[in-house]
C-alpha positions as a LaTeX table, in Angstrom:
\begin{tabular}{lrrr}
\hline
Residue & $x$ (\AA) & $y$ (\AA) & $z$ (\AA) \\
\hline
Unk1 & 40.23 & $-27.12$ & 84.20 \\
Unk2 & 39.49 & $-26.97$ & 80.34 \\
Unk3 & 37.12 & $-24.01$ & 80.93 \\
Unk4 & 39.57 & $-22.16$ & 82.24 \\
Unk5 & 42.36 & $-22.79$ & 80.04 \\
Unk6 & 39.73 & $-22.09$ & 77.11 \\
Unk7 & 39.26 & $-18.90$ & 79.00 \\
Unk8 & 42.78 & $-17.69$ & 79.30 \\
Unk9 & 42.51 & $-18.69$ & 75.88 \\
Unk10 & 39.81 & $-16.45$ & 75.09 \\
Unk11 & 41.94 & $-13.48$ & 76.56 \\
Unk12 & 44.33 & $-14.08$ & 74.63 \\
Unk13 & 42.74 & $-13.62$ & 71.47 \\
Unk14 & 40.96 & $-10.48$ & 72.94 \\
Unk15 & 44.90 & $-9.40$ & 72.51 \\
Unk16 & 46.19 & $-10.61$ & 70.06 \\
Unk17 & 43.08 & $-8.53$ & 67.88 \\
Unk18 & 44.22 & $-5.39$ & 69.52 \\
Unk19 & 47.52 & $-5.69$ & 68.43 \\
Unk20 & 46.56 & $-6.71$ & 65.07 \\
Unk21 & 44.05 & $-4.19$ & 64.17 \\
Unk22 & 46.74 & $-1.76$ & 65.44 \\
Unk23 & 49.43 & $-3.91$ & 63.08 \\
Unk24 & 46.65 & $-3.54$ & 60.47 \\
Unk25 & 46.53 & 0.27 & 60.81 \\
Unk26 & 50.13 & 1.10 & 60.79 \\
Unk27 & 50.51 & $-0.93$ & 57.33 \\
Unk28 & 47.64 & 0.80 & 56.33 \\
Unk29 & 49.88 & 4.08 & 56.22 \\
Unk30 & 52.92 & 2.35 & 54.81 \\
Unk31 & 50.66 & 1.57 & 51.92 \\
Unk32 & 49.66 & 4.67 & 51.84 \\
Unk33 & 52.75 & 6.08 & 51.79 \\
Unk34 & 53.69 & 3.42 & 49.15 \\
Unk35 & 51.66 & 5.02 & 46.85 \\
Unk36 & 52.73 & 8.69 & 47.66 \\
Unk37 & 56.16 & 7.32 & 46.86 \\
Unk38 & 55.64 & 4.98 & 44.35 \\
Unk39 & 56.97 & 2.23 & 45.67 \\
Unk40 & 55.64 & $-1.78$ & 45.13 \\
Unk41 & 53.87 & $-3.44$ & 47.81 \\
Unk42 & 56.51 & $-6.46$ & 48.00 \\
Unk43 & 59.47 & $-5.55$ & 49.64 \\
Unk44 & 61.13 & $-8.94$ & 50.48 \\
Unk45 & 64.15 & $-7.53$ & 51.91 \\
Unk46 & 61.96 & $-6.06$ & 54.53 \\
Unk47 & 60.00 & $-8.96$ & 55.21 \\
Unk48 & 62.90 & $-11.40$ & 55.41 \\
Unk49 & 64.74 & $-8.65$ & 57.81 \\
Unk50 & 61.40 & $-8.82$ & 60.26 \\
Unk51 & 61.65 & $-12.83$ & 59.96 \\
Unk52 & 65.40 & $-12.73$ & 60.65 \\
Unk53 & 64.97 & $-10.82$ & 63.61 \\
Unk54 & 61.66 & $-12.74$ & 64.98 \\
Unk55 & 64.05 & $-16.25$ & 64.33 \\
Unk56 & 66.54 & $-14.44$ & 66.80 \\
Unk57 & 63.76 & $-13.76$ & 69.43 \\
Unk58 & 62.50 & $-17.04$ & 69.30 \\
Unk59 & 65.73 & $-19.01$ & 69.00 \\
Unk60 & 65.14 & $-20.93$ & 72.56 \\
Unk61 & 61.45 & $-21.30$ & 71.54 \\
Unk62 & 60.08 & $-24.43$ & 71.01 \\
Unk63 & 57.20 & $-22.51$ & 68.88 \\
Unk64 & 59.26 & $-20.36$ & 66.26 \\
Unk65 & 58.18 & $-22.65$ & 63.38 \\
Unk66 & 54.93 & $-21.88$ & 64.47 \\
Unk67 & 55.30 & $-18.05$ & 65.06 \\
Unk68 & 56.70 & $-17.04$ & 61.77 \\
Unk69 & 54.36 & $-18.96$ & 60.05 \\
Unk70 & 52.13 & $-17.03$ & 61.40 \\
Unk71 & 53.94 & $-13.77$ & 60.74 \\
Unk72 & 54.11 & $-15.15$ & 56.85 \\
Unk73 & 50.74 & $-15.29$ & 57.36 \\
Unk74 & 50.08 & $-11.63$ & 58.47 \\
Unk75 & 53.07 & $-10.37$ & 55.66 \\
Unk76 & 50.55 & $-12.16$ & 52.76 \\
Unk77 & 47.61 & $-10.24$ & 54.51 \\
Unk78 & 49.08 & $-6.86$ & 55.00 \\
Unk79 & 50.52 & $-6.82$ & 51.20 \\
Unk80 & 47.05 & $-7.86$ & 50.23 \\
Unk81 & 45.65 & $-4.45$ & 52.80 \\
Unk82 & 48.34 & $-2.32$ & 50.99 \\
Unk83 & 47.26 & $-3.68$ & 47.18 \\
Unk84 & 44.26 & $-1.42$ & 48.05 \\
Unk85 & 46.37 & 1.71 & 48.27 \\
Unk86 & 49.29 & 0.74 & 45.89 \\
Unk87 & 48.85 & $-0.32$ & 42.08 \\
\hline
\end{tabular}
């Protein structure tokens, strides 16, 4: 029973690291396009917007805390990706 829960697991996160390296790769053009534009990496009205609308999704979910957490998370990470590109 655990070994296959641990495996459905494992699928999982074979994924969820799909979807991130292609989350990964479409900020990497935004802060690329940050710098073309001169624009600041931080743009809370965005990230709050993306929260906002995850909250909605999730409002029946027992694991919303949990999930934008997480997306905080991946915001902190992608700004940090984009610092690369924008000064």
């Amino acid at each position: 029973m655990l070994d296959q829960l641990r495996k459905e697991l494992n699928d999982l996160d074979e994924t969820l690291i799909e979807l991130l390296e292609k989350r990964f790769k479409v900020t990497e053009q935004v802060g690329a396009f940050k710098q073309r534009e001169n624009m600041v990496v931080l743009q809370p009205e965005r990230e709050a917007e993306i929260i906002e609308r995850i909250a909605e999704t999730l409002a029946e979910s027992e694991y919303s805390t949990y999930i934008i957490e997480i997306y905080r998370s991946i915001f902190e990470q992608s700004r940090s990706q984009q610092s690369k590109y924008v000064k």
